[in-house]
C-alpha positions in Angstrom: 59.1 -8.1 -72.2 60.4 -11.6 -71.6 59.1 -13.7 -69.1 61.6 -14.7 -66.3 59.1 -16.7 -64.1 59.2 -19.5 -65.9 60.6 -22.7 -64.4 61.7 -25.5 -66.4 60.8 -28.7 -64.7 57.0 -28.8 -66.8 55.6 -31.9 -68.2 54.3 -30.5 -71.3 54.7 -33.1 -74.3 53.1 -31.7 -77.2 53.9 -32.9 -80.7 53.2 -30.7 -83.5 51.5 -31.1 -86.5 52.3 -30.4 -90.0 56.2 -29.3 -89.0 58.1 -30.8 -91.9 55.2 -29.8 -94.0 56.0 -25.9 -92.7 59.9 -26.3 -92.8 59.3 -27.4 -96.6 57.5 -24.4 -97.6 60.2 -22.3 -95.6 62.9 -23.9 -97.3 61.9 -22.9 -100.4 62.0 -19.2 -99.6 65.2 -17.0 -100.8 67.8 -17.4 -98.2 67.8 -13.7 -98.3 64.2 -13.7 -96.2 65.6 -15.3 -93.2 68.8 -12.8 -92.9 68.9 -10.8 -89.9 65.6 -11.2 -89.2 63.2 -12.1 -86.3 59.9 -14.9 -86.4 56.5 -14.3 -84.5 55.3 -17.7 -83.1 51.7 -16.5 -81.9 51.2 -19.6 -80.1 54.1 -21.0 -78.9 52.5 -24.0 -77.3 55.2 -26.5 -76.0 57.8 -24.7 -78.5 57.8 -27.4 -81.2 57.2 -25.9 -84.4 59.6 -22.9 -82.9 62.8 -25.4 -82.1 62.6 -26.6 -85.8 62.4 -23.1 -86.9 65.5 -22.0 -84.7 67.5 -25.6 -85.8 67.0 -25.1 -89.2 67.7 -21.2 -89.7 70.9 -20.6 -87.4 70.9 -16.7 -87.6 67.0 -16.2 -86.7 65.6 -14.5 -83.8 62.3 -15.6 -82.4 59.6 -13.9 -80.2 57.5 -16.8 -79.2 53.7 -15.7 -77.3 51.3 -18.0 -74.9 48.7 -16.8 -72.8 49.2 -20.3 -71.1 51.8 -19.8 -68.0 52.4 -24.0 -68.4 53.0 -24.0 -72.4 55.6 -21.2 -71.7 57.0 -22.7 -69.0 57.4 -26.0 -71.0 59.2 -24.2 -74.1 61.2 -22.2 -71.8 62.6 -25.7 -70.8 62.5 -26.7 -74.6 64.4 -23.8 -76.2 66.9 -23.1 -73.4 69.8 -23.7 -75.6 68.5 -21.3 -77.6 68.0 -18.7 -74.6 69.8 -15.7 -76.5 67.9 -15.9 -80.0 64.4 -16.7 -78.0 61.8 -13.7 -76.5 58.9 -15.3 -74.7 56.5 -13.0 -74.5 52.9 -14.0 -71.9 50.2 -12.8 -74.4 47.2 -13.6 -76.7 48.7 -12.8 -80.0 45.6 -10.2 -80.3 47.2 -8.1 -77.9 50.6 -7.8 -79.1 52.3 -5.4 -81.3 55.9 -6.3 -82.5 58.8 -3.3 -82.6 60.1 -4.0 -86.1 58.8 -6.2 -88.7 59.1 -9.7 -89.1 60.2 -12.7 -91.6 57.3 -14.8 -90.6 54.7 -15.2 -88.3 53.1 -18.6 -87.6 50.2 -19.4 -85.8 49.2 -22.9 -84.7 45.2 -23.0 -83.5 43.5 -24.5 -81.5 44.0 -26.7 -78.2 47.3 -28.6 -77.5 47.4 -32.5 -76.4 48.6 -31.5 -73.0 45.5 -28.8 -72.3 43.7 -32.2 -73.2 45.5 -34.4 -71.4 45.6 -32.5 -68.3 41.8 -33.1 -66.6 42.3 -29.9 -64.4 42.1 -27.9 -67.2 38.5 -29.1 -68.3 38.7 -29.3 -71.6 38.6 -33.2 -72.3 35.6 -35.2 -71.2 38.4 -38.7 -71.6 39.0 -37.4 -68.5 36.9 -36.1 -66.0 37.7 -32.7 -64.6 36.1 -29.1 -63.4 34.3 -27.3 -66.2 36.6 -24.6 -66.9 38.2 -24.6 -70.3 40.1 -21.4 -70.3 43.3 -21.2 -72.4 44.9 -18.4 -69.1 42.9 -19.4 -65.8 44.5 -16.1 -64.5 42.8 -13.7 -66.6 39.4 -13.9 -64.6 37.6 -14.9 -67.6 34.3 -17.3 -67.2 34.7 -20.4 -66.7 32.4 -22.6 -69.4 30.2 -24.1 -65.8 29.6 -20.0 -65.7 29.0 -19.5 -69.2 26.1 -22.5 -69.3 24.8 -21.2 -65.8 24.5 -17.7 -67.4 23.0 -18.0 -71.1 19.0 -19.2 -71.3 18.3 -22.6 -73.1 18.0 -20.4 -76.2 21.0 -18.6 -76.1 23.6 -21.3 -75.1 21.5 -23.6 -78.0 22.7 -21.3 -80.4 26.2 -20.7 -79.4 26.2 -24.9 -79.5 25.2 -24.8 -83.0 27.0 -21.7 -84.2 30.5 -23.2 -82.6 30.2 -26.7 -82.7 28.3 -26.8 -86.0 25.8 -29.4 -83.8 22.4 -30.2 -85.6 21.2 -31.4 -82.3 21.6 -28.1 -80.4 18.4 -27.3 -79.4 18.0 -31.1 -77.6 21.2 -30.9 -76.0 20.7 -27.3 -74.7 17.4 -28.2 -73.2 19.0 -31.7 -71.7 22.0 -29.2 -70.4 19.4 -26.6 -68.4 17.3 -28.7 -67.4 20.2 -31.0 -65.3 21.0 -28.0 -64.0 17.7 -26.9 -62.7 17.0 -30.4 -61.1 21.0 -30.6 -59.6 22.0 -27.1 -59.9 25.4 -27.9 -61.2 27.6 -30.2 -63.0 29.9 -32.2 -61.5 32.4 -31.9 -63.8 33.6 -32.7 -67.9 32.5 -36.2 -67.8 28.8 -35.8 -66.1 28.6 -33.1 -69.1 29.8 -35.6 -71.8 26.9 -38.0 -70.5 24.7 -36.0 -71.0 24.8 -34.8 -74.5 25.7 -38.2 -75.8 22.3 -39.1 -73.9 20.7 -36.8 -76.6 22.0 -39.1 -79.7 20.5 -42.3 -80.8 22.2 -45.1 -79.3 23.8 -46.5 -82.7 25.1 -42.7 -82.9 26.8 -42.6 -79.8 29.3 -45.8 -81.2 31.1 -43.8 -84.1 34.2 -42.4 -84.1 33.6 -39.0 -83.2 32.1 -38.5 -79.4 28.8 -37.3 -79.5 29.9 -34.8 -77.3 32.8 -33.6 -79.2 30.9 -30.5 -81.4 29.6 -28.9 -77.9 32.5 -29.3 -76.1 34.4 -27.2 -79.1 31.4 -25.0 -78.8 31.9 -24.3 -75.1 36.0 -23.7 -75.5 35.9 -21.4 -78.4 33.3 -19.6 -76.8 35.0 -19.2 -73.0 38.5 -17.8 -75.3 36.5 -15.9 -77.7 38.6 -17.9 -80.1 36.9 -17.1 -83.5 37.5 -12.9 -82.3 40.7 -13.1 -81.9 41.6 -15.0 -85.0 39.8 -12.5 -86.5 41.8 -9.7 -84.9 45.2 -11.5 -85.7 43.9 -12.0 -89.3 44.0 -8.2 -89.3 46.8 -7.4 -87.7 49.1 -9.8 -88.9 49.9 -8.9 -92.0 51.4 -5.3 -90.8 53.6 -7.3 -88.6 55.5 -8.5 -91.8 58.0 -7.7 -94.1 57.7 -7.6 -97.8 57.3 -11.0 -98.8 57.2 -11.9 -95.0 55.2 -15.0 -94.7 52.1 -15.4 -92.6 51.4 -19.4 -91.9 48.3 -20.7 -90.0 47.3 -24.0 -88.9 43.3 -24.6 -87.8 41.8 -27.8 -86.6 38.0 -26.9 -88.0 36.0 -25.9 -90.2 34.9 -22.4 -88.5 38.6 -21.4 -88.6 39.8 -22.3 -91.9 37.0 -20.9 -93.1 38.1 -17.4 -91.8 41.7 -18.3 -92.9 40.9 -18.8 -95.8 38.5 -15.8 -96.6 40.9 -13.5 -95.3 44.1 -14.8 -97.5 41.9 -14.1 -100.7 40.3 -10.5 -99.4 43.3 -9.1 -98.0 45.2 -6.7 -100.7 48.5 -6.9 -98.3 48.2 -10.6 -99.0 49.0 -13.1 -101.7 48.3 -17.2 -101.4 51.0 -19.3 -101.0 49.4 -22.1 -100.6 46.3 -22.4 -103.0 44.8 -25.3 -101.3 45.1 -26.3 -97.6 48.3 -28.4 -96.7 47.1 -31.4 -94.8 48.8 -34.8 -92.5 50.5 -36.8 -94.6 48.8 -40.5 -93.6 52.4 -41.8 -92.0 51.7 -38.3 -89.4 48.0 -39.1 -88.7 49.6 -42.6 -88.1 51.7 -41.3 -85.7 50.0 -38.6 -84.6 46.0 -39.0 -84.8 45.3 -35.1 -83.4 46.8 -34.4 -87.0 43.9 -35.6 -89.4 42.1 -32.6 -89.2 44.9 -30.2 -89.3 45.3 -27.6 -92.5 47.8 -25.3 -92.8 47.3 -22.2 -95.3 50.5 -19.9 -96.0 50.5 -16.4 -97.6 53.0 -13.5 -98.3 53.4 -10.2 -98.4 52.9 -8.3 -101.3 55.7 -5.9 -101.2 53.8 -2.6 -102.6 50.9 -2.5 -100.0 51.1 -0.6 -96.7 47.7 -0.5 -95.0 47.7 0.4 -91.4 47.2 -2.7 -88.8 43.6 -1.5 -87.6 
C-alpha cells in the first residue's frame, strides 16, 4: 500500500549518480517498452533517478520502495506533482512482490549523501554521531555499537575483512575489543574512526581514502545484511519483469558489483545490456565526488524464459 504518513517538509538533498547515463540507455529502448506500463524503483532514496524517469516518459507509472521513513518522506515532497502516477511503498525491496510485471526495475545501492550527512544516523565518522548505522532504525535491528559488543575479536575481525576487504583486520579488531574492555563503550563514530586509523602507519593515515573507511563499510553492510538482500533481489527481480523488461543496478564497491555482475551472466532469464560497467563521466565526479566509484550494469529479459521468482 502507499504510504500516507509522509510529510513533505524533509531536508533530504541527494544527487544521484549516473542519471543521464541511465536515461541514455532507456532512450534507446523501443517506445513500445514504456507503454502502459509501470517501473520498480527498489530504492527510492530522495526520488532523483525516479523524477527523471517520470519527466522523461509521460505515460509511466512508478512504484517507488525505502525502508528509510526520511528518504520517503523527502521524495514524497519531490514527486508530488506526480502524486497520481507515483506508489510509495515502505519496504526493503527483498520483501516486496509487485501485482503485475514491470518495464524496468532500478536499483541504486548503497548509502545516500544525506544518511552521511546526517551524524544521528551513525554512519559517517566526518561527523561524529551514535554508532547505529541502520538503513530503518524502526525495525529493531542491532545497532553496529551492538554488533561489535556481541561478536569475539575473531569474529568481528573477519566480518572487517570479509566486508570491508581490510588487510589490517585482525589489528583493528583487537584495537576495537580491547577499547571496549578498558572503557566499555564507544562514544560514538568519531572515537571509532580514531581508533582504526590509530592501527595504520602514520604516512598511511594522509591518503585519500580514511583509514577507517573499509571497516566502517564493513560494519553498515553487516547491520543491513546488505550483501543478503542483494542477493535475494538478484533472484527475484528478474520475475518482476516483462519480456525485455530491463533490470538496472548501480553498486558503490567491489563486493556488490561483483554479485551484479555474476548474476547478469548466470541467470538464463537474463541477457547483458551493458557488457562492461557504465561508470561517472569525469565532468559528474567533478561535480559530484560520491560518483567515482559508481557502476551501473543493465540487463533484459529474455522473452522465452519463465522461471519461478524463488
Amino acid at each position: 500500500m502507499p504510504d500516507h504518513s509522509l510529510s513533505s517538509g524533509v531536508a533530504f538533498s541527494h544527487v544521484p549518480v549516473l542519471a543521464e547515463t541511465l536515461m541514455q540507455v532507456l532512450s534507446e529502448q523501443p517506445p513500445s517498452l514504456w507503454q502502459n506500463t509501470a517501473v520498480i524503483d527498489a530504492t527510492l532514496g530522495g526520488g532523483g533517478h525516479s523524477e527523471l524517469i517520470l519527466e522523461r516518459c509521460p505515460g509511466l507509472q512508478l512504484i517507488g520502495l525505502d525502508q528509510d521513513p526520511t528518504a520517503r518522506a523527502a521524495a514524497a515532497s519531490k514527486l508530488e506533482r506526480f502524486l497520481e502516477r507515483v506508489q510509495i511503498v515502505p519496504v526493503n525491496f527483498a520483501g516486496f512482490k509487485p501485482q503485475e510485471q514491470v518495464s524496468l526495475v532500478l536499483a541504486d545501492l548503497g548509502v545516500s549523501s544525506p544518511q552521511l550527512d546526517v551524524a544521528s544516523r551513525g554512519f559517517s565518522f566526518r561527523l561524529d554521531g551514535p554508532l547505529d548505522m541502520r538503513m530503518n532504525p524502526a525495525a529493531g535491528a542491532e545497532t553496529a555499537a551492538e554488533l561489535i559488543e556481541r561478536l569475539d575479536v575473531n569474529a568481528l575481525a573477519d566480518l572487517i575483512y570479509a566486508f570491508g576487504e581490510e588487510r589490517l583486520s585482525r589489528r583493528i579488531a583487537r584495537r576495537i575489543k580491547a577499547d571496549l574492555e578498558a572503557e566499555g563503550a564507544y562514544s560514538g563514530t568519531a572515537a571509532l574512526a580514531y581508533a582504526v586509523a590509530g592501527c595504520y602507519p602514520p604516512k598511511a593515515r594522509r591518503g585519500r581514502i580514511h583509514p577507517a573507511t573499509r571497516t566502517f563499510q564493513a560494519l553498515r553492510i553487516a547491520v543491513n545484511d546488505e550483501l543478503g538482500v542483494l542477493d535475494r533481489l538478484l533472484q527475484i527481480a528478474p520475475g518482476w519483469l516483462k519480456p525485455d523488461g530491463l533490470l538496472a543496478i548501480i553498486s558503490f564497491h567491489s563486493l556488490e558489483d561483483r554479485r551484479v555482475k555474476t548474476a547478469f551472466l548466470q541467470d538464463e532469464r537474463l541477457e547483458r545490456v551493458t557488457r562492461k560497467p557504465l561508470m561517472a563521466s569525469e565532468q559528474e565526479q567533478a561535480d559530484n565526488p560520491r560518483s567515482r566509484s559508481a557502476k551501473l550494469r543493465i540487463a533484459r529479459r529474455r522473452p522465452d524464459t519463465a522461471r519461478p521468482e524463488g
